[in-house]
C-alpha positions as a printed Julia matrix, in Angstrom:
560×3 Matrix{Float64}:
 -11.21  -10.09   24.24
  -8.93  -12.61   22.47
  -9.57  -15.99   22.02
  -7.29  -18.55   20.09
  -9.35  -20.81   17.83
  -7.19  -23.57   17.89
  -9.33  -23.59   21.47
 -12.36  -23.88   19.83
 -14.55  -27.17   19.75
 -15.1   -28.49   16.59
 -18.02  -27.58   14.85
 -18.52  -24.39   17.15
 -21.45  -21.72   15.81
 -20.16  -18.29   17.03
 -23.06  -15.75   15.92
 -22.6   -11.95   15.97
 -23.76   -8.79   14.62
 -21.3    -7.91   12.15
 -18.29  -10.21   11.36
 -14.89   -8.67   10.15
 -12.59  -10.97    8.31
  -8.91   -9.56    8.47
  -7.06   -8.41   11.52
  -4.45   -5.3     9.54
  -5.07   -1.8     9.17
  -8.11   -2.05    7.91
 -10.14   -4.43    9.77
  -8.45   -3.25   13.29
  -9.97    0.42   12.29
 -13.53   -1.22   11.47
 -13.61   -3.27   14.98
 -12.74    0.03   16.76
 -15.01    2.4    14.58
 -17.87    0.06   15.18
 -17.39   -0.93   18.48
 -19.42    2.64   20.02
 -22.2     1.24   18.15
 -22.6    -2.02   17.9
 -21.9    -5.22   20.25
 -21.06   -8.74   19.65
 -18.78   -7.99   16.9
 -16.79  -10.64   15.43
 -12.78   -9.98   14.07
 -11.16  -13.02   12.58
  -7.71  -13.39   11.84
  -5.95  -16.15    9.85
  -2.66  -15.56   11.92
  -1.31  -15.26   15.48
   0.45  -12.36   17.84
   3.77  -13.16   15.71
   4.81  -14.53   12.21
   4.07  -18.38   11.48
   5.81  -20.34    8.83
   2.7   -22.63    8.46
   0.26  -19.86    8.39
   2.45  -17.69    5.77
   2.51  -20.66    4.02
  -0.91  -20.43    2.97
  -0.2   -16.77    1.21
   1.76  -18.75   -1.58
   0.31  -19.07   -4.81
   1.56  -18.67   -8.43
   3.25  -15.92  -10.68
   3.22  -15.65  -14.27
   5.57  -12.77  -14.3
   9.08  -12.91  -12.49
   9.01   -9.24  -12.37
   5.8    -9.68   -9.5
   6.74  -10.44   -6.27
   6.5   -13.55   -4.66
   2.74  -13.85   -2.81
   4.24  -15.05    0.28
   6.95  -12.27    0.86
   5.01   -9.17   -0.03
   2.29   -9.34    2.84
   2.21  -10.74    6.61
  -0.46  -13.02    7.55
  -1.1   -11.8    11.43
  -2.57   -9.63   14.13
  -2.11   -6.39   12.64
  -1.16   -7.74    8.77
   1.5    -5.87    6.98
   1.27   -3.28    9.21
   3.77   -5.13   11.55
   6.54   -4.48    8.6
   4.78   -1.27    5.95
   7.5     1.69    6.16
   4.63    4.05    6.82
   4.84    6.35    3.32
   0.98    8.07    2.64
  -0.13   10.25    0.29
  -4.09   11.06   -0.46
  -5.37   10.5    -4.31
  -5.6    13.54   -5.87
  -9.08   14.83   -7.1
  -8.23   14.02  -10.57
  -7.88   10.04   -9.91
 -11.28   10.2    -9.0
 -12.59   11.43  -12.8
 -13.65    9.38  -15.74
 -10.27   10.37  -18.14
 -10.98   10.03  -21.52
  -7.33    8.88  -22.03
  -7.38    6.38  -19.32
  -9.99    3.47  -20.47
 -12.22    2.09  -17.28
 -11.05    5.23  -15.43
 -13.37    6.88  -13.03
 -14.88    6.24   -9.37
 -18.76    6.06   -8.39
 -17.16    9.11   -5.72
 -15.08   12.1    -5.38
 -12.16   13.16   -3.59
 -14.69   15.66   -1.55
 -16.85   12.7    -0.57
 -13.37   10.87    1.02
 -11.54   14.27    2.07
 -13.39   13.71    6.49
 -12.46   10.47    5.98
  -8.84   11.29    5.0
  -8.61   13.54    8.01
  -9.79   10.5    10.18
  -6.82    8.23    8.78
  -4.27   10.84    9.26
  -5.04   10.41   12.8
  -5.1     6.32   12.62
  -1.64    6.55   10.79
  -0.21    9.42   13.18
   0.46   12.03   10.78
  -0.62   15.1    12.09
  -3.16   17.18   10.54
  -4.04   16.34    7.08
  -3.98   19.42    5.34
  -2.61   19.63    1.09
  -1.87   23.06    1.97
   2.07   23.09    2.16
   1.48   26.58    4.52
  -0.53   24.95    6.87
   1.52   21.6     7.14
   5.17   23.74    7.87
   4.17   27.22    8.42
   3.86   30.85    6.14
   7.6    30.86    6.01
   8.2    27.55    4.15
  10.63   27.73    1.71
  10.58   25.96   -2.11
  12.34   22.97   -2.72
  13.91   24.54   -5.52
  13.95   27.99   -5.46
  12.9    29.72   -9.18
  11.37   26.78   -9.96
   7.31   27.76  -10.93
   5.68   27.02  -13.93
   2.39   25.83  -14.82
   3.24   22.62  -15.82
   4.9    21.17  -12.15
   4.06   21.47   -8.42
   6.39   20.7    -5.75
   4.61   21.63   -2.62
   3.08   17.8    -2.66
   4.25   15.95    0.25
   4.96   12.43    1.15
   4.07   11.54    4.87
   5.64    8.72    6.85
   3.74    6.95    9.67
   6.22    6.43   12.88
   5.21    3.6    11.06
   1.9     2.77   13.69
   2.68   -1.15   13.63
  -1.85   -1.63   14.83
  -0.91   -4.64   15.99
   1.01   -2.98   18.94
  -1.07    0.16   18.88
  -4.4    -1.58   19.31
  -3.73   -5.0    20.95
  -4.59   -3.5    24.45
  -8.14   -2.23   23.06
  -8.91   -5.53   21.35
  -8.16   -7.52   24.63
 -10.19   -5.11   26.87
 -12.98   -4.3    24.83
 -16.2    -6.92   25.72
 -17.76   -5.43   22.16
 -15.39   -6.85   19.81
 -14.1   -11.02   20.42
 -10.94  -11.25   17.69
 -10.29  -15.02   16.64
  -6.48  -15.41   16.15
  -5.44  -18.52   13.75
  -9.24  -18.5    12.2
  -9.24  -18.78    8.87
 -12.01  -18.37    7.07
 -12.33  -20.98    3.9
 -15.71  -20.44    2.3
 -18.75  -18.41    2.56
 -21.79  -19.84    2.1
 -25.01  -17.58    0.71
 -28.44  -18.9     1.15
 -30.37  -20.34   -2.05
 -30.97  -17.35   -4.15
 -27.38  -15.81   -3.48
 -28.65  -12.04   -2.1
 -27.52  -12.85    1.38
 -24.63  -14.72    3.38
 -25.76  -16.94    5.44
 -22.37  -18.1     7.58
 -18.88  -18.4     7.11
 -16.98  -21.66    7.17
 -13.59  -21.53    9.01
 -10.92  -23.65   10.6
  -7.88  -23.12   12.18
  -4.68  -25.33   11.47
  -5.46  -27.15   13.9
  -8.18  -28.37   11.56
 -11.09  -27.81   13.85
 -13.72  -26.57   11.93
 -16.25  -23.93   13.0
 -19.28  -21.56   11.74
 -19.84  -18.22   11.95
 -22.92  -16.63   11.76
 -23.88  -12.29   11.78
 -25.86  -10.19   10.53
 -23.12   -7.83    8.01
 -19.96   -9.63    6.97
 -17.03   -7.41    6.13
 -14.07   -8.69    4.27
 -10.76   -6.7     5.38
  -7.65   -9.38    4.6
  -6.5    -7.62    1.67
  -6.48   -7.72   -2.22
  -5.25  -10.66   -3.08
  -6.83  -12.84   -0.2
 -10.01  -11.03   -0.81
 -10.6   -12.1    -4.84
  -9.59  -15.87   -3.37
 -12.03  -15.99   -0.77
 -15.2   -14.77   -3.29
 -13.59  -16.66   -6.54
 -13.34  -19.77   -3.69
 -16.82  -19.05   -2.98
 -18.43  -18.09   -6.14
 -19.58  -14.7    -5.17
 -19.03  -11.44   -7.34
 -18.02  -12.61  -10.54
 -21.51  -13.3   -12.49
 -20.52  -10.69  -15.04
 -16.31  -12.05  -15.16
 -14.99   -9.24  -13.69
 -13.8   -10.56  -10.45
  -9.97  -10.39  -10.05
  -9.83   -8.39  -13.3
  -7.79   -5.27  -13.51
  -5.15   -6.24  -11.61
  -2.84   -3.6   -10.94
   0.35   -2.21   -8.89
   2.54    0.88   -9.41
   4.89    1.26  -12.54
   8.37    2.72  -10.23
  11.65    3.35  -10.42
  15.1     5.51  -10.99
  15.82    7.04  -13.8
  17.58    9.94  -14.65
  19.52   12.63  -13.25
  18.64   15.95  -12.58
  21.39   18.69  -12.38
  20.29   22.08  -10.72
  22.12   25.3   -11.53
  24.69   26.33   -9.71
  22.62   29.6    -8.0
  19.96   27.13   -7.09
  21.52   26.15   -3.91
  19.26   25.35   -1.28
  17.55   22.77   -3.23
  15.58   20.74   -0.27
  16.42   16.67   -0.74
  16.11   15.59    2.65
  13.43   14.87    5.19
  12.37   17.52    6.66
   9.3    17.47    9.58
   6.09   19.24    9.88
   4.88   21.53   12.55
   3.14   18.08   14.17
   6.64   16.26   14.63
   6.32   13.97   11.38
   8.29   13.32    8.64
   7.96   14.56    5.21
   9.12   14.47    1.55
   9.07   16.93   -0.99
   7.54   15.41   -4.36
   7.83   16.43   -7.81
   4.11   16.45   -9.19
   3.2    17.12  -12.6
   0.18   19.69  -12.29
  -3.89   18.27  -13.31
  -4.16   20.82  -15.62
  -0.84   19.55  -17.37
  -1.41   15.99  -16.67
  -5.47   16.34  -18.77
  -3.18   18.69  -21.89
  -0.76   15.75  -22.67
  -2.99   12.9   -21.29
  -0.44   12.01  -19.02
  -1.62    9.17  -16.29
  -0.39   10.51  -12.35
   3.58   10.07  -11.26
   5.4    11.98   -8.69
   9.2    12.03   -8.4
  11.98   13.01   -5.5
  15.58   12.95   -5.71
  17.84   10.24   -4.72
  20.91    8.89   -4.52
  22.97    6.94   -7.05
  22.67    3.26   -7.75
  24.95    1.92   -4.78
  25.81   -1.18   -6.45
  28.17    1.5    -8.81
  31.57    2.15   -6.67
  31.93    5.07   -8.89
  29.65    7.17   -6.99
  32.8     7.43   -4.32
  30.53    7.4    -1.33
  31.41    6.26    1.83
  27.11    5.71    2.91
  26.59    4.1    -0.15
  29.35    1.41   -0.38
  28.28    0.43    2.72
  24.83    0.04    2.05
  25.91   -1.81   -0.56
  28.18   -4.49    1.27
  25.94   -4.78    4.63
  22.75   -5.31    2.49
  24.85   -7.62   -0.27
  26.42   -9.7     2.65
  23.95   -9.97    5.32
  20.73   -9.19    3.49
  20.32  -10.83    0.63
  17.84  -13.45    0.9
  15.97  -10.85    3.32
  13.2    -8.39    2.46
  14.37   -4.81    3.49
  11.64   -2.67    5.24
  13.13    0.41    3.97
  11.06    1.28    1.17
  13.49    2.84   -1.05
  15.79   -0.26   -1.17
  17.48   -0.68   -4.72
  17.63   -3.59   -6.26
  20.71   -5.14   -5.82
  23.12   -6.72   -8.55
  25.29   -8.92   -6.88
  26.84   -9.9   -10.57
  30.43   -8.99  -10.7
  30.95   -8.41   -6.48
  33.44   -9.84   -6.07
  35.2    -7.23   -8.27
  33.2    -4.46   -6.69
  34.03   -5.61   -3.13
  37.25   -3.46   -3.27
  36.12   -0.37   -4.46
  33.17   -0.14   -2.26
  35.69   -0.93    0.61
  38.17    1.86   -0.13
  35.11    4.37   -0.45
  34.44    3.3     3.16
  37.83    3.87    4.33
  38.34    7.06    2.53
  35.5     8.79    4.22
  35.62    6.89    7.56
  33.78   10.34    9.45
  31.61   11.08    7.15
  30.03    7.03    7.45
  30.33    7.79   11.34
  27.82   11.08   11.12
  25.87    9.35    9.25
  25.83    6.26   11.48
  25.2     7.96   15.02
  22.17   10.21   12.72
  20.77    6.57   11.4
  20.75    4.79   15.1
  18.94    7.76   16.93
  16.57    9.06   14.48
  16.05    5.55   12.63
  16.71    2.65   15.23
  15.94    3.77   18.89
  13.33    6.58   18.04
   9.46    5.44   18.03
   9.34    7.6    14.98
  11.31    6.54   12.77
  13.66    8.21    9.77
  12.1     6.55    6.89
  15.03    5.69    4.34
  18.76    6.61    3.77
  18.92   10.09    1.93
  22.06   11.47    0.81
  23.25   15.49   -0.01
  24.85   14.92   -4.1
  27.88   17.6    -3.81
  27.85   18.09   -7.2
  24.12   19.44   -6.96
  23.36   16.14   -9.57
  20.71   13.69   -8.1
  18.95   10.51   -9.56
  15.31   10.9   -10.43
  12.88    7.98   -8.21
   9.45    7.6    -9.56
   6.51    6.04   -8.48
   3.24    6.28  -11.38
  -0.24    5.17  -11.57
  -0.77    1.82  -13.83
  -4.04    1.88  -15.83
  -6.9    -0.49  -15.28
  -6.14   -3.54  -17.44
  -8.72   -5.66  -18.57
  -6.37   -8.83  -19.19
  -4.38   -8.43  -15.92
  -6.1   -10.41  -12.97
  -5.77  -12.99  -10.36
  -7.62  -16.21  -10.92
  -7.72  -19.38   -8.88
  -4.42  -22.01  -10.27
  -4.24  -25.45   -9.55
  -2.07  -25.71   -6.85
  -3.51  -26.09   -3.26
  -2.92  -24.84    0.1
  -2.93  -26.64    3.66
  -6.69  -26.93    3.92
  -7.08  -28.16    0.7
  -7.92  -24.85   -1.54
  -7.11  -23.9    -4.26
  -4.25  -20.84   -4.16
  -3.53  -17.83   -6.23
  -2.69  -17.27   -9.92
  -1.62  -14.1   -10.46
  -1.22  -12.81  -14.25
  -0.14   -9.24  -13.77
   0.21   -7.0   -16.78
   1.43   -3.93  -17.93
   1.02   -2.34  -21.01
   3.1    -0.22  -23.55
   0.93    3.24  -22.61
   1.87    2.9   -19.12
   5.77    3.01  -19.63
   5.22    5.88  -22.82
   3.12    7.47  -19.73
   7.01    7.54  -17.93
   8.72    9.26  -20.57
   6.73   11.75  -21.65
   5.71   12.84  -17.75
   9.76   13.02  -17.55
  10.31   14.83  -20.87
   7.46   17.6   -19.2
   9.64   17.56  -16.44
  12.31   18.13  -18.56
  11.24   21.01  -20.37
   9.56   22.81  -17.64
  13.48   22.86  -15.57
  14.69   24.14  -18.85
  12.39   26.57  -19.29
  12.54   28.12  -15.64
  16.32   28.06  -16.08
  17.0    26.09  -12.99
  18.27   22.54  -14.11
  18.67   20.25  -16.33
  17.07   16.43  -16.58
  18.95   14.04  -18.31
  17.4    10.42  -19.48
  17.48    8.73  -22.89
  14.21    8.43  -24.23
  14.89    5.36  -26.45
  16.52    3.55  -23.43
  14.22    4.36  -20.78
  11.59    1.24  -21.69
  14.14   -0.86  -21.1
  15.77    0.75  -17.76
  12.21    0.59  -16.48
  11.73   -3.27  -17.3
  14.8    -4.07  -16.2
  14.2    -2.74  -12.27
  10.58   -3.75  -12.8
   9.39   -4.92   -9.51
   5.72   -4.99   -7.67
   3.83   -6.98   -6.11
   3.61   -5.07   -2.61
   0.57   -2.88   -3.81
  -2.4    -4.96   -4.78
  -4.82   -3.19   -6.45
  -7.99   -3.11   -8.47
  -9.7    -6.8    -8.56
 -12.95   -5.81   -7.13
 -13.37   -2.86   -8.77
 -16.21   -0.2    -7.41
 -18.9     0.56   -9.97
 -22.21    2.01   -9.8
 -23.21   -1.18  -11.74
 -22.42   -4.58  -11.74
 -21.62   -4.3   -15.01
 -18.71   -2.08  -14.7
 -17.62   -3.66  -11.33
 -18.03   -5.97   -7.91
 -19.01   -3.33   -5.2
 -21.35   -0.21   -5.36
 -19.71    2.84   -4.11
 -20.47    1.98   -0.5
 -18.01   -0.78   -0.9
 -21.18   -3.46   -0.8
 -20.91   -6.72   -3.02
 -23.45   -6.29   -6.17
 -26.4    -8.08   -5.38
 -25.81   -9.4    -1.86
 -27.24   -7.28    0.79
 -25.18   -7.96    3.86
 -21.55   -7.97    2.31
 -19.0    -5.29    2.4
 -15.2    -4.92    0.95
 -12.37   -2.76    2.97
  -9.81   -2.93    0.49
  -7.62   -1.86   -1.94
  -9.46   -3.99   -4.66
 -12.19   -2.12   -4.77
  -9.98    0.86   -6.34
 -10.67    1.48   -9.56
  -7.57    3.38  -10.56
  -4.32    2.82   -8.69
  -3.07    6.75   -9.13
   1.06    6.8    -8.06
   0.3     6.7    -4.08
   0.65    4.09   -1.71
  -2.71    2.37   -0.95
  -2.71    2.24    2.74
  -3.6     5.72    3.12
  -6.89    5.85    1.02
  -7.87    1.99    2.23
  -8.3     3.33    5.38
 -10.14    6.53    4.29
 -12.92    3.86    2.38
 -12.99    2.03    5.35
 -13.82    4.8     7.88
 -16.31    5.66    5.02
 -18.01    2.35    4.99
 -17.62    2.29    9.21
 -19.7     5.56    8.97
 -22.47    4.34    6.37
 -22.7     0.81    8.63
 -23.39    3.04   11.77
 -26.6     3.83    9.99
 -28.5     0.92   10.91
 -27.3     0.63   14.85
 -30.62    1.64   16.22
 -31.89   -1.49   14.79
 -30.96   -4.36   16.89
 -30.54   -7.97   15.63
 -31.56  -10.71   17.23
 -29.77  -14.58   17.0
 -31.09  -17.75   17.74
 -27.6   -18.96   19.79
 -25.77  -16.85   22.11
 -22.16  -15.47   21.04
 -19.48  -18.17   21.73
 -17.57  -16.61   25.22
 -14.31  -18.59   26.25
């Protein structure tokens, strides 16, 4: 069922077997996992059915670094988080993430890709992608062709895919389940503001919460699971003083180093060369990637990045394409102050547009039915089909495309999110986020492109072009995260190394669990949700454990 907790008398004790705190992706899968096995479980969520302005509100917090997004714009506090807006792109880690790397300092997980692969399978199914398979074969078929033929060396792969969700909003997936089920009673507009441990600090004793409405209520179970996300997560324990006796809560903040850079020419004989979407035997859509190889990635001591091909800044009339000027003016115009959901939005320089404006409005007019196929392709396979066409992508004529990447940031010992001084609605302190990068992680850019480089050469079927000496720079300059939070409760088999044990349980409290991206303790190039949900079904199947053992309360569970 769902209860609002505006509703809620003040000073209410709801008690439960296990409490989730987070209504997304991840606590959504937990409440639905758990619910065959346990009763009286508790899901909170800080937000309503739709978006709030006064609940957002309290996702603002500080940023040292312009080039972070702002706290507030990146994430979406309600029933089914960011899933309501996420443009669906998954990826698993590869096995290499997973290894202490000699090259990468505080590399290394307290598992292996083997112990998450069942787990992977079971969030393939959450996401709706089909089968998970990393056998290109097996996702298309034995007659698959390459993406570009001739192309095989040692040094690069390109039979790694990208995924895409339809994107599965959970929110509208689930909703039904949460309102019918009489195992799991989800909270909408409870936010939870402290937890409180008893004397000795091995066990939490309640949770303190309010709504808005600033009625103020307890709640009380036996396992507490925190699911609201990185950033919320490391506020909630700094707020509460749990996890950080050895100062390494909210450390190693980190995101994903990506952007475009580059062009890559194929010969003409190539041909053929695969830059669209294409869709796998289950009906979903896929990407071709441009990996370099392990083996390649441990001889250089390269850190992980994948690439595709792209299209052409669109803020540049020069391109001369019809699509892309009016990308340009639609998003320019009537977009501006909006966050696109289409994950491969550019950046856009509005500088100089009104000396632009013309160009990119002749290219439109000069290519009037090539803008209409693409138009009638974009409204049925993008805006009335439940699964969805992810992004624009564009056939280059001249066989020359831009290079997009998207790399793995190392652990950083000095990036991290702290507590500021500014407060929020109930009084609390908010966010101060002091994410950092470091010189190795753009010199990891280059050099995986100057591999990619040779490797075309070599093999005779292209050419990469990018200026070495420029390329810091170009990266800085189109610099932007802040939608991947990742790394500030770090998994460790110690808690000297980290917060949670590889189980995803708080050091030295027995009854406390993270589902989250901060418990990561590498970022790798891949989108988070993906793996999140892969730890979470992990931790859903090590909680099932103890569900013979029943737990008894001293008040009934709050029914309204």
């Amino acid at each position: 069922m769902i209860i609002d907790a505006r509703k809620l008398p003040k000073n209410t004790v709801i008690n439960g077997k296990i409490c989730i705190v987070g209504a997304g992706a991840a606590g959504i899968t937990l409440a639905k996992e758990l619910s065959p096995s346990f009763s009286d479980i508790i899901l909170l969520e800080s937000g309503g059915k739709q978006l709030e302005i006064e609940t957002q509100d309290l996702y603002k917090g500080e940023i040292l670094d312009p080039n972070h997004g702002a706290l507030h714009e990146q994430r979406q506090r309600q029933l089914g988080g960011t899933t309501n807006v996420w443009g669906g792109r998954c990826a698993p880690f590869d096995s290499l993430d997973f290894t202490a790397r000699s090259y990468v300092p505080n590399s290394g997980w307290p598992l292996s890709k083997k112990d998450l692969d069942p787990y992977y399978k079971q969030a393939h199914n959450y996401c709706e992608l089909g089968r998970y398979s990393e056998d290109i074969k097996t996702v298309f078929g034995a007659d698959v062709p390459e993406m570009i033929p001739g192309w095989k060396t040692q040094e690069i792969s390109t039979d790694q895919l990208w995924l895409f969700s339809p994107p599965t909003n959970f929110k509208n997936k689930y909703q039904t389940f949460l309102k019918q089920t009489h195992k799991v009673t989800t909270y909408l507009h409870a936010n939870c503001l402290q937890i409180k441990t008893n004397q000795e600090g091995t066990h939490i004793d309640h949770l303190q919460c309010a709504s808005l409405a600033k009625n103020y209520f307890i709640v009380r179970a036996e396992t507490y699971i925190l699911a609201m996300g990185c950033l919320e997560i490391t506020r909630l324990l700094l707020l509460s003083n749990i996890g950080n006796q050895n100062d390494l809560l909210g450390r190693f903040y980190m995101g994903h180093i990506s952007g475009d850079v580059g062009n890559v020419t194929f010969t003409p004989r190539q041909g053929n060369v695969i830059w669209d979407y294409e869709k796998t035997r289950d009906g979903v859509y896929a990407r071709r990637s441009i990996r370099i190889t392990p083996e390649t990635q441990q001889k250089y001591q390269l850190m992980n990045l994948r690439a595709i091909l792209t299209y052409p800044e669109i803020s540049d009339p020069s391109h001369g394409n019809s699509i892309l000027s009016a990308m340009y003016i639609i998003k320019t115009i009537l977009l501006l102050r909006q966050t696109s959901r289409i994950y491969y939005s550019k950046n856009l320089d509005t500088s100089g547009f009104n000396q632009t404006v013309n160009a990119h409005l002749k290219n439109v007019l000069g290519d009037l039915p090539n803008l209409g196929n693409f138009s009638y392709r974009w409204l049925t396979q993008r805006i009335f089909s439940s699964r969805q066409l992810p992004s624009v992508v564009l056939e280059s004529q001249s066989n020359t495309y831009t290079l997009h990447f998207d790399a793995e940031q190392s652990p950083n010992y000095c990036s991290r999110v702290m507590l500021g001084n500014e407060v929020d609605a109930f009084g609390l302190k908010r966010l101060r986020v002091d994410w950092r990068y470091t010189e190795s992680d753009l010199q990891n850019v280059i050099q995986s492109y100057q591999v990619i480089a040779n490797s075309l050469e070599t093999a005779g079927v292209g050419k990469l072009e990018f200026n070495a000496v420029e390329m810091p720079d170009r990266i800085k300059e189109n610099l932007g995260v802040g939608s991947h939070h990742i790394g500030t409760t770090r998994m460790s088999d110690s808690p000297q190394q980290g917060v949670v044990d590889k189980n995803c349980k708080v050091h030295g409290i027995d009854n406390l669990y993270l589902a989250s991206s901060s418990v990561f303790p590498t970022s790798s190039y891949a989108n988070p949700t993906l793996t999140i949900l892969a730890l979470t079904l992990r931790l859903a199947a090590h909680l099932k454990q103890f569900s013979s053992h029943p737990i008894s309360y001293s008040h009934p569970l709050l029914k309204q």
